[in-house]
PQR file of N, CA, C, O and H, with PARSE charges and radii, in Angstrom:
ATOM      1  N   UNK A   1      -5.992 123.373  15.173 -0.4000 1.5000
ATOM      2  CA  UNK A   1      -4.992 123.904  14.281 -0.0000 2.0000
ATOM      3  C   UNK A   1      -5.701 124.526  13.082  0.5500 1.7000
ATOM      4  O   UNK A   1      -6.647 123.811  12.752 -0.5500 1.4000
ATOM      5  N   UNK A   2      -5.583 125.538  12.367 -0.4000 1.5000
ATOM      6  CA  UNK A   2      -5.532 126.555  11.735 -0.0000 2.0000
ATOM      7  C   UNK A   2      -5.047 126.186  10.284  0.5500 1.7000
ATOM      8  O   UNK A   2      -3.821 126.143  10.389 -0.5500 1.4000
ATOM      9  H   UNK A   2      -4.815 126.119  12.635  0.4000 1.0000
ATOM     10  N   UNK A   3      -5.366 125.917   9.067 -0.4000 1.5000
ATOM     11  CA  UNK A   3      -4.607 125.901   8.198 -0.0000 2.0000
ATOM     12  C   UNK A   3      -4.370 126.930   7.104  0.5500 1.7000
ATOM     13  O   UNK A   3      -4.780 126.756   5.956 -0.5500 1.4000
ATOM     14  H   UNK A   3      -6.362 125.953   8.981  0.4000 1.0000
ATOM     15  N   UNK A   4      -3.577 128.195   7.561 -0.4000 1.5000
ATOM     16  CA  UNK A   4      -3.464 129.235   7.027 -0.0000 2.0000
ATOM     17  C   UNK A   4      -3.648 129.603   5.519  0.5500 1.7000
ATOM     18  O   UNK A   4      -3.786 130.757   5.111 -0.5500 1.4000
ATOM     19  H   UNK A   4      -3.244 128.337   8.493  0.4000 1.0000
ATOM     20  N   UNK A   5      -3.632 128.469   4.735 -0.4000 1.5000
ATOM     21  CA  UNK A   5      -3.977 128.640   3.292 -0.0000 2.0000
ATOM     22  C   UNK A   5      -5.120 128.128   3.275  0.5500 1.7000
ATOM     23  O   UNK A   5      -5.291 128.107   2.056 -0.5500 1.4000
ATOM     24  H   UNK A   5      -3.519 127.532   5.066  0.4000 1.0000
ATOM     25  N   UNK A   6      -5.878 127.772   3.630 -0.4000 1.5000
ATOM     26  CA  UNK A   6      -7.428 127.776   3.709 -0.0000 2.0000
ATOM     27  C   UNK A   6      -8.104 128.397   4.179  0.5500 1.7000
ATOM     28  O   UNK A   6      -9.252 128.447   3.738 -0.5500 1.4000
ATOM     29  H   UNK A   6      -5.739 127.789   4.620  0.4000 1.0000
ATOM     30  N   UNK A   7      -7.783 129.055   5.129 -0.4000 1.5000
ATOM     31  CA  UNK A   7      -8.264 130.340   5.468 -0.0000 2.0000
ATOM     32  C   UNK A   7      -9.084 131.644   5.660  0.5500 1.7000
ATOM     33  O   UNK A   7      -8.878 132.040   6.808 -0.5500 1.4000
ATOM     34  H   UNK A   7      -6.850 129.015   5.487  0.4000 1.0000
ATOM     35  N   UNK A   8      -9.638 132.184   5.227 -0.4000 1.5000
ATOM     36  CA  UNK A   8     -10.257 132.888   4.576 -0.0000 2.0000
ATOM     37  C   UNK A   8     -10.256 134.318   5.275  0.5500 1.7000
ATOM     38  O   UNK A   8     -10.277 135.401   4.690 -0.5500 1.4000
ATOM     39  H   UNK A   8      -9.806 131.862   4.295  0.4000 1.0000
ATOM     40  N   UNK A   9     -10.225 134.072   6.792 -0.4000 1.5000
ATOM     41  CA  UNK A   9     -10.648 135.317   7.927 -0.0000 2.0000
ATOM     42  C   UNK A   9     -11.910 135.961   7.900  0.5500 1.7000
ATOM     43  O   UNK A   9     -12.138 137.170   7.865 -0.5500 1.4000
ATOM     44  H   UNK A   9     -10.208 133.192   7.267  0.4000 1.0000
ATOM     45  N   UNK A  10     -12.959 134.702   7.926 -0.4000 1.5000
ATOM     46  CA  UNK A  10     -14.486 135.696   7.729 -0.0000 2.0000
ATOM     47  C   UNK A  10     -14.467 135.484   8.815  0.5500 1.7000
ATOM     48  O   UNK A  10     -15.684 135.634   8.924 -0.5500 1.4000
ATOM     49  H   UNK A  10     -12.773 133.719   7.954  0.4000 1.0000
ATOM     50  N   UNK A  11     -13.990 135.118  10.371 -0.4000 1.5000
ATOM     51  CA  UNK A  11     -14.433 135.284  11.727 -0.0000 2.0000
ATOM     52  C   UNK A  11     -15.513 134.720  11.947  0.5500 1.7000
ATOM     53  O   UNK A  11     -15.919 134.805  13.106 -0.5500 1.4000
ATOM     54  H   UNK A  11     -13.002 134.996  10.282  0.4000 1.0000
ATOM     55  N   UNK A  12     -16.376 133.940  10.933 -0.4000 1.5000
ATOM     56  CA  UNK A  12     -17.312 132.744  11.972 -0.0000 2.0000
ATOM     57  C   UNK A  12     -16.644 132.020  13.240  0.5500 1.7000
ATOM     58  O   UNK A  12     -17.123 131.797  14.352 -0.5500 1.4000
ATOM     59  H   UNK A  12     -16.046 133.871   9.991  0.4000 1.0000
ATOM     60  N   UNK A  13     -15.365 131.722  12.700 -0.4000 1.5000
ATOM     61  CA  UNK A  13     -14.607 130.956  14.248 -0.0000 2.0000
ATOM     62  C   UNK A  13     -14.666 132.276  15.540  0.5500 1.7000
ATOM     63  O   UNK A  13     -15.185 132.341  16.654 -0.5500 1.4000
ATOM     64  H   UNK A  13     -14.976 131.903  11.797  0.4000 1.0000
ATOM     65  N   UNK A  14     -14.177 132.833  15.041 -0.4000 1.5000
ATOM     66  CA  UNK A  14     -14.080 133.981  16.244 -0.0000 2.0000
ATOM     67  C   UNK A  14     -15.735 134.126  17.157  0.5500 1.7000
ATOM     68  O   UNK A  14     -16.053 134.297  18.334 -0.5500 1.4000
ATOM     69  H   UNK A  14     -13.755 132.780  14.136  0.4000 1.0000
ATOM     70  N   UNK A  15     -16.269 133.996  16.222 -0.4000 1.5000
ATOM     71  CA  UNK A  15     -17.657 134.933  16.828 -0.0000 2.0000
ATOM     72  C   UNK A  15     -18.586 133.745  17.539  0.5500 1.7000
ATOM     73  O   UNK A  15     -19.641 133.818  18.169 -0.5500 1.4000
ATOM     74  H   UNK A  15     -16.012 133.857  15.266  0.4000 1.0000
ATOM     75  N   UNK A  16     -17.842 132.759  17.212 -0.4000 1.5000
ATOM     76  CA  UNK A  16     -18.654 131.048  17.685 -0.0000 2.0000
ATOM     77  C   UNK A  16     -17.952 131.025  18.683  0.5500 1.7000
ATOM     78  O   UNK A  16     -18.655 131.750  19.387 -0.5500 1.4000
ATOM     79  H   UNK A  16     -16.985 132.700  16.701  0.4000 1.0000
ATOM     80  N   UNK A  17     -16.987 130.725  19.403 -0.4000 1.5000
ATOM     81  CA  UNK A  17     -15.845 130.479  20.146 -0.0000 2.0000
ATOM     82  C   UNK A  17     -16.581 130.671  21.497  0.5500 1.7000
ATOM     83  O   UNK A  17     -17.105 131.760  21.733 -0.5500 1.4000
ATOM     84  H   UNK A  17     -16.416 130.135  18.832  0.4000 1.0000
ATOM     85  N   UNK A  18     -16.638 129.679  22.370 -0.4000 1.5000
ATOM     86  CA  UNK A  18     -17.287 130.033  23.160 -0.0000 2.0000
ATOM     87  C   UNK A  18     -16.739 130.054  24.753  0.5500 1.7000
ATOM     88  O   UNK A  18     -17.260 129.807  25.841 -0.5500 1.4000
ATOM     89  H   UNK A  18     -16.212 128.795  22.178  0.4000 1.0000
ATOM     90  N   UNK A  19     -15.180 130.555  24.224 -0.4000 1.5000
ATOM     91  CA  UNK A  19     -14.138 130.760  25.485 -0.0000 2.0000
ATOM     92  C   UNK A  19     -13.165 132.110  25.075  0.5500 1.7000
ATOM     93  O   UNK A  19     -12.416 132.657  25.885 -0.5500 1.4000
ATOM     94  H   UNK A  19     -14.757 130.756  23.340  0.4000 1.0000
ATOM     95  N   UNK A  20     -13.322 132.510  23.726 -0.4000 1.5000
ATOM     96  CA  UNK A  20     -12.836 133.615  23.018 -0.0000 2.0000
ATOM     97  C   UNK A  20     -11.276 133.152  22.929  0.5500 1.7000
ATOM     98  O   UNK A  20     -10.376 133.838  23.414 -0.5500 1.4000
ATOM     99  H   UNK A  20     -13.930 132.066  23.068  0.4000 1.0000
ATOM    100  N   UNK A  21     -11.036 131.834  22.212 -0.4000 1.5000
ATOM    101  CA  UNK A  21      -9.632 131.659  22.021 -0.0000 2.0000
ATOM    102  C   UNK A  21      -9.383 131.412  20.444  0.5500 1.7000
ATOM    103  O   UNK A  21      -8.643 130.530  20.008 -0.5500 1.4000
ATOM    104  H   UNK A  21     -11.767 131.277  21.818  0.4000 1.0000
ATOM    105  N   UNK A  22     -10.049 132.247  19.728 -0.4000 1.5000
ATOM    106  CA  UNK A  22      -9.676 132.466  18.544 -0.0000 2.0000
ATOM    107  C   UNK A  22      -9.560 133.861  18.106  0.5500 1.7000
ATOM    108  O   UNK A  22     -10.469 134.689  18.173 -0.5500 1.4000
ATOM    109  H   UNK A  22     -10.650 132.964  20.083  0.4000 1.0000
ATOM    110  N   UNK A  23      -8.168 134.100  17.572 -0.4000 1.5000
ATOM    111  CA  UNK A  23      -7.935 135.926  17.064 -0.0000 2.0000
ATOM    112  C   UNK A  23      -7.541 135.539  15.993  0.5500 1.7000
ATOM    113  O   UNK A  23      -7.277 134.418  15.559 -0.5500 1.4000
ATOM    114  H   UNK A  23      -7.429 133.428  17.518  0.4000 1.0000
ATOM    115  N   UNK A  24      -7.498 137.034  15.363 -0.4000 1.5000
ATOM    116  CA  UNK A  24      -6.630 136.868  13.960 -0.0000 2.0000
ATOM    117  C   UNK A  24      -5.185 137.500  14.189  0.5500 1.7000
ATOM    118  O   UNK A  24      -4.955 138.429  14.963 -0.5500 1.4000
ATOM    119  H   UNK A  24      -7.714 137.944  15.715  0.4000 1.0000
ATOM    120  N   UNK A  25      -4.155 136.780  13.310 -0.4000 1.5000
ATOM    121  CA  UNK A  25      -3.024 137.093  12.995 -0.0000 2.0000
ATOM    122  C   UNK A  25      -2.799 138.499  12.363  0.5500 1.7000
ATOM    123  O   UNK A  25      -3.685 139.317  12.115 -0.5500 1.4000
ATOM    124  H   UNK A  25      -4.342 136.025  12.682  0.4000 1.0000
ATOM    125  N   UNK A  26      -1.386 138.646  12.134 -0.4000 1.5000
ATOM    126  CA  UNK A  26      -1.359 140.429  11.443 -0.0000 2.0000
ATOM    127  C   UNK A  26      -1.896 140.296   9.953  0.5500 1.7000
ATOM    128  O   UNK A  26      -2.234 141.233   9.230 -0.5500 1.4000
ATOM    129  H   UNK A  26      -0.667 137.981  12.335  0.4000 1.0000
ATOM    130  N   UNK A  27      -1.907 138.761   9.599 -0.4000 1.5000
ATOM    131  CA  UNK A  27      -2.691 138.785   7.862 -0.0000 2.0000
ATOM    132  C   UNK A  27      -3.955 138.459   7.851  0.5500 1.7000
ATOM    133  O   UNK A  27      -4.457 138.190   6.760 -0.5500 1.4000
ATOM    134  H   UNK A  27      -1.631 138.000  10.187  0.4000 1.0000
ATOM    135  N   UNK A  28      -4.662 138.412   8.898 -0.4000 1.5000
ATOM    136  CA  UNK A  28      -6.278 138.516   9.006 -0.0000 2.0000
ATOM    137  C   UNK A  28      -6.519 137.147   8.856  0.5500 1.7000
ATOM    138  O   UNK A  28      -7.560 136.765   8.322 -0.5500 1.4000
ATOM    139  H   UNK A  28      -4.254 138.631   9.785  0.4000 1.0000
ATOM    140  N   UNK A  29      -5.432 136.141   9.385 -0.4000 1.5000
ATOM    141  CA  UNK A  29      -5.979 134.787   9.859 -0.0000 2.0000
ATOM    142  C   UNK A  29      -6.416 134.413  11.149  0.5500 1.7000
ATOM    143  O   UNK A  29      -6.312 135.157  12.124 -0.5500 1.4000
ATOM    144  H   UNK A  29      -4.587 136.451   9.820  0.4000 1.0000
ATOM    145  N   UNK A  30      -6.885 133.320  11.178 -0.4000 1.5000
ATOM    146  CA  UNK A  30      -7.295 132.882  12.347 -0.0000 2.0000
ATOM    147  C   UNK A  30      -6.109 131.917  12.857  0.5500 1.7000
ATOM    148  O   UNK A  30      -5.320 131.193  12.251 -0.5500 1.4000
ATOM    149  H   UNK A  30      -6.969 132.715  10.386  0.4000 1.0000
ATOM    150  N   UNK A  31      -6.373 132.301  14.667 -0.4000 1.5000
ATOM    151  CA  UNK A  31      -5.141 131.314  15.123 -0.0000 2.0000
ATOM    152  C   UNK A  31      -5.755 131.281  16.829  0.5500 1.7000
ATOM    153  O   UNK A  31      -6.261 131.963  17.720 -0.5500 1.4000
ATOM    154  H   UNK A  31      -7.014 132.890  15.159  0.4000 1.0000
ATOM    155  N   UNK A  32      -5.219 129.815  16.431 -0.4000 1.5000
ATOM    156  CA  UNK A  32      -6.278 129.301  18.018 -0.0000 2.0000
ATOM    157  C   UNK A  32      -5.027 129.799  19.301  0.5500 1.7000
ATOM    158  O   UNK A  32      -3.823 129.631  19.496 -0.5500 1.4000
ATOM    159  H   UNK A  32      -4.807 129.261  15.707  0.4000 1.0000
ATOM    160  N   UNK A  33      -5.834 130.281  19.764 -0.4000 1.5000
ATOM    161  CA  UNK A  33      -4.856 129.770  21.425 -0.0000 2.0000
ATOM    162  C   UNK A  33      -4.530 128.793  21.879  0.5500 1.7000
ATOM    163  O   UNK A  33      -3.545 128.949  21.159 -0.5500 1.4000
ATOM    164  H   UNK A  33      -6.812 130.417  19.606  0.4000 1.0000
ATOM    165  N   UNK A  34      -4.278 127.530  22.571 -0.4000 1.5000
ATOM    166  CA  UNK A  34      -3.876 126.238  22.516 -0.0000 2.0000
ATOM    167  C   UNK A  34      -4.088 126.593  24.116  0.5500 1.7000
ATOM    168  O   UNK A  34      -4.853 125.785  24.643 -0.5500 1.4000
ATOM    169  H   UNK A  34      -5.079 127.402  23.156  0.4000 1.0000
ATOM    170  N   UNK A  35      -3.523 127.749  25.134 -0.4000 1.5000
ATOM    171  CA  UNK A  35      -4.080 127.637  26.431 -0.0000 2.0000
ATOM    172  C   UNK A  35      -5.379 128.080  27.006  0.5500 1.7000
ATOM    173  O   UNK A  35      -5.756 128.310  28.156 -0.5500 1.4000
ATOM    174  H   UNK A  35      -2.902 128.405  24.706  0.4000 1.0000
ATOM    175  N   UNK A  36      -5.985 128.128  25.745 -0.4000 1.5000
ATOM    176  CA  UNK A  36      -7.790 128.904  25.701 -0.0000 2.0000
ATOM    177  C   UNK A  36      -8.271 127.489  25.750  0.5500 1.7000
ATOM    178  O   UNK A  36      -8.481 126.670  26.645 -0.5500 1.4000
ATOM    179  H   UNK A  36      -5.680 127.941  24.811  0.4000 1.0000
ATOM    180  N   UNK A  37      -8.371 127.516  24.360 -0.4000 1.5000
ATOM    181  CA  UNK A  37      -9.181 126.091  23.804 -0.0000 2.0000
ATOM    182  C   UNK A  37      -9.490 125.467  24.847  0.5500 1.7000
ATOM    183  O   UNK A  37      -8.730 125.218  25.783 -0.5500 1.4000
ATOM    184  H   UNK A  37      -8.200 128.181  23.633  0.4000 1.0000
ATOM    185  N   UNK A  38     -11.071 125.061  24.711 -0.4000 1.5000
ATOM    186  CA  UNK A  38     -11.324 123.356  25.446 -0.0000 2.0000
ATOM    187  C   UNK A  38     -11.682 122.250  24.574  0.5500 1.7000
ATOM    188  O   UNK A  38     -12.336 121.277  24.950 -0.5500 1.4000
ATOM    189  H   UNK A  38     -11.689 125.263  23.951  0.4000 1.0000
ATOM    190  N   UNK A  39     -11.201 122.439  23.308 -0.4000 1.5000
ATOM    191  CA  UNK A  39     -11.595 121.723  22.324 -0.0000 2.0000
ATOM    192  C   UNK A  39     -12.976 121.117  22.158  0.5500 1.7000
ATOM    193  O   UNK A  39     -13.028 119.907  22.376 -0.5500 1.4000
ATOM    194  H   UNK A  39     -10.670 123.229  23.002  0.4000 1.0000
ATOM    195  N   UNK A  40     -14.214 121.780  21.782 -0.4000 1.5000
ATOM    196  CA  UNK A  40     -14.998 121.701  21.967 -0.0000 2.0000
ATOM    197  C   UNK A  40     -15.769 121.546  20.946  0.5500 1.7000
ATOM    198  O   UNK A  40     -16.970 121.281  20.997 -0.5500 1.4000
ATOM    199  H   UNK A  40     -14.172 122.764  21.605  0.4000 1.0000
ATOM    200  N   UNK A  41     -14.908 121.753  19.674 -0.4000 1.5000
ATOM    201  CA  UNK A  41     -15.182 121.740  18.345 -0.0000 2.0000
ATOM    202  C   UNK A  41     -16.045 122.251  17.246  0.5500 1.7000
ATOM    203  O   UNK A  41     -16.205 121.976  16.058 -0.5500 1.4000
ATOM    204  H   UNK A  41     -13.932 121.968  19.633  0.4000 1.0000
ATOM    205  N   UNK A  42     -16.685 123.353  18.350 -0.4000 1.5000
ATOM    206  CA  UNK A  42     -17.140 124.187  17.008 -0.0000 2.0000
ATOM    207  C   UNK A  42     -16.401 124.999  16.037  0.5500 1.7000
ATOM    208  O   UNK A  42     -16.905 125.109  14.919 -0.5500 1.4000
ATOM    209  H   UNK A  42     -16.554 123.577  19.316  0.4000 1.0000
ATOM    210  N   UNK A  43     -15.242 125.610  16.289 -0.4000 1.5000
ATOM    211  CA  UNK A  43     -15.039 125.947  15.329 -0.0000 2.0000
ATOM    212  C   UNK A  43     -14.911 125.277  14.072  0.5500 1.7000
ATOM    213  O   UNK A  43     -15.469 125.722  13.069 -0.5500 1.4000
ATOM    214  H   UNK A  43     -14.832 125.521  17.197  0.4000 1.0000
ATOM    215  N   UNK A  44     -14.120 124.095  14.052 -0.4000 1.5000
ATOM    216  CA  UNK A  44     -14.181 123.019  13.585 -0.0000 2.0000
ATOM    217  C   UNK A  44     -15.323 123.105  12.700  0.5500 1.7000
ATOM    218  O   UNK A  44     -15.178 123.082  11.478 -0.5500 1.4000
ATOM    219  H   UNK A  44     -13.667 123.734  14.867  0.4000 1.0000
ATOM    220  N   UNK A  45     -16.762 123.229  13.414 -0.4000 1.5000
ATOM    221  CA  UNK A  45     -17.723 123.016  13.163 -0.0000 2.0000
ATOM    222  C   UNK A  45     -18.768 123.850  12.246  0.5500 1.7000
ATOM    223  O   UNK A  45     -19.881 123.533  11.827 -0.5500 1.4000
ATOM    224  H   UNK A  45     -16.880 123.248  14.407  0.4000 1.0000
ATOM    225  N   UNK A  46     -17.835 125.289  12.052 -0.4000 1.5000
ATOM    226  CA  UNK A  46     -18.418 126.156  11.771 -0.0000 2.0000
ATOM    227  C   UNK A  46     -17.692 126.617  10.501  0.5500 1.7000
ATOM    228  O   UNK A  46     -18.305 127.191   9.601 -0.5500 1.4000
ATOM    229  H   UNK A  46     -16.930 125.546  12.392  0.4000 1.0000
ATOM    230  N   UNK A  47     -16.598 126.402  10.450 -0.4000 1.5000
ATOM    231  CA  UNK A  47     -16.060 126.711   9.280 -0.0000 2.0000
ATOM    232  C   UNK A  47     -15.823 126.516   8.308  0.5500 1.7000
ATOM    233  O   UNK A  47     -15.006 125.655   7.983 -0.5500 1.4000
ATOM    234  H   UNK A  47     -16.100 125.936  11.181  0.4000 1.0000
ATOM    235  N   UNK A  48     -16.518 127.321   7.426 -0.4000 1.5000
ATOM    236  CA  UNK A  48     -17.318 127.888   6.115 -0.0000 2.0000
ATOM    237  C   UNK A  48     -15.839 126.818   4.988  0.5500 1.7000
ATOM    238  O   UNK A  48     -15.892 127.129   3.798 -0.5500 1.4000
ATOM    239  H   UNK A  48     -17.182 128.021   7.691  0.4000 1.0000
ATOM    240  N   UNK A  49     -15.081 126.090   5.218 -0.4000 1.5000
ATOM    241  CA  UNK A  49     -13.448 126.345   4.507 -0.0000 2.0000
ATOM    242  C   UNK A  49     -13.234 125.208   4.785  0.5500 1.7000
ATOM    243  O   UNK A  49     -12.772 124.463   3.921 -0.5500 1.4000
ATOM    244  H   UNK A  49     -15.038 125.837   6.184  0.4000 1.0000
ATOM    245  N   UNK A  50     -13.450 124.841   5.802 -0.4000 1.5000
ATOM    246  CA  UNK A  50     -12.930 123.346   6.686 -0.0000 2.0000
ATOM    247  C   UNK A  50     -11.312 123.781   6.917  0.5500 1.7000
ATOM    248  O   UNK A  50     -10.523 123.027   6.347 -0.5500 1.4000
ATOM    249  H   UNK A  50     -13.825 125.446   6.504  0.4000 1.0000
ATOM    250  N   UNK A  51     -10.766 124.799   7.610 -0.4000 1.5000
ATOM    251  CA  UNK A  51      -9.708 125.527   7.828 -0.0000 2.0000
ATOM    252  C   UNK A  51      -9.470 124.972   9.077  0.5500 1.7000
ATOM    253  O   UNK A  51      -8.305 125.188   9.413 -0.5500 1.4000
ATOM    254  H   UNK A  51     -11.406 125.411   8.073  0.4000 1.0000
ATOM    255  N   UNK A  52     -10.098 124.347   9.899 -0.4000 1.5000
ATOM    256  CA  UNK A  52      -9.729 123.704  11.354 -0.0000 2.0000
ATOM    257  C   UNK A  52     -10.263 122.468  11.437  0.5500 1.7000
ATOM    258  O   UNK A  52     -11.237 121.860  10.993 -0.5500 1.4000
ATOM    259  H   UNK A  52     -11.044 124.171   9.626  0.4000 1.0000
ATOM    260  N   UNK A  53      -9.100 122.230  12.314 -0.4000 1.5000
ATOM    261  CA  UNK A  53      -8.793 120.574  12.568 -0.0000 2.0000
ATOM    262  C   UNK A  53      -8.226 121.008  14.172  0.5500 1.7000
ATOM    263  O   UNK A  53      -7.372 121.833  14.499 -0.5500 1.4000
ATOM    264  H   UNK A  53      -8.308 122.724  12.674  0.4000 1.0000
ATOM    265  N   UNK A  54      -9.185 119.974  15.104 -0.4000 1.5000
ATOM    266  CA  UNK A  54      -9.094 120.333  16.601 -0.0000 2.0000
ATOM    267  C   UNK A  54      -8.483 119.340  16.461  0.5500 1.7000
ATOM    268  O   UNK A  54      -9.071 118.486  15.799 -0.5500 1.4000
ATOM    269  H   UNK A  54      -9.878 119.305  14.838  0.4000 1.0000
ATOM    270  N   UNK A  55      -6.789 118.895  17.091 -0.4000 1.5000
ATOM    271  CA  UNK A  55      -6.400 117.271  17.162 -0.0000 2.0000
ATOM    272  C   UNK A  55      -7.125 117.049  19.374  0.5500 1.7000
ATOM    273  O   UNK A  55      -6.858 117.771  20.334 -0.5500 1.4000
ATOM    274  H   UNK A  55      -6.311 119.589  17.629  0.4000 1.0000
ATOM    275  N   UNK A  56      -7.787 116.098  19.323 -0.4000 1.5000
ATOM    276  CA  UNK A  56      -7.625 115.642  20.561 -0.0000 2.0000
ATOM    277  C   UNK A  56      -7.017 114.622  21.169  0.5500 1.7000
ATOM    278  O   UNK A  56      -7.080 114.507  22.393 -0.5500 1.4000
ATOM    279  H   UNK A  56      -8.004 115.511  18.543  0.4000 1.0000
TER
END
């Protein structure tokens, strides 16, 4: 999950993603796919914001 006011849209999640289930929204957020994901937690892991939270 995505927390849109933390946010930022620098696309480290995007460019880490290593199933390509992260895009941005029409306001240049990030938003996971939920039938992509294998929860694998880098994005999680990568972001600069702490803007994601993988629930497993």
């Amino acid at each position: 999950m995505v927390d849109p006011k933390k946010c930022i849209g620098c696309g480290t999640c995007v460019n880490m993603c290593p199933v390509e289930a992260i895009s941005f929204d029409n306001n240049g957020r990030a938003v996971i796919n939920q039938e992509l994901c294998i929860k694998c937690g880098t994005c999680e892991a990568v972001c600069p914001v702490n803007a994601i939270e993988i629930k497993r």
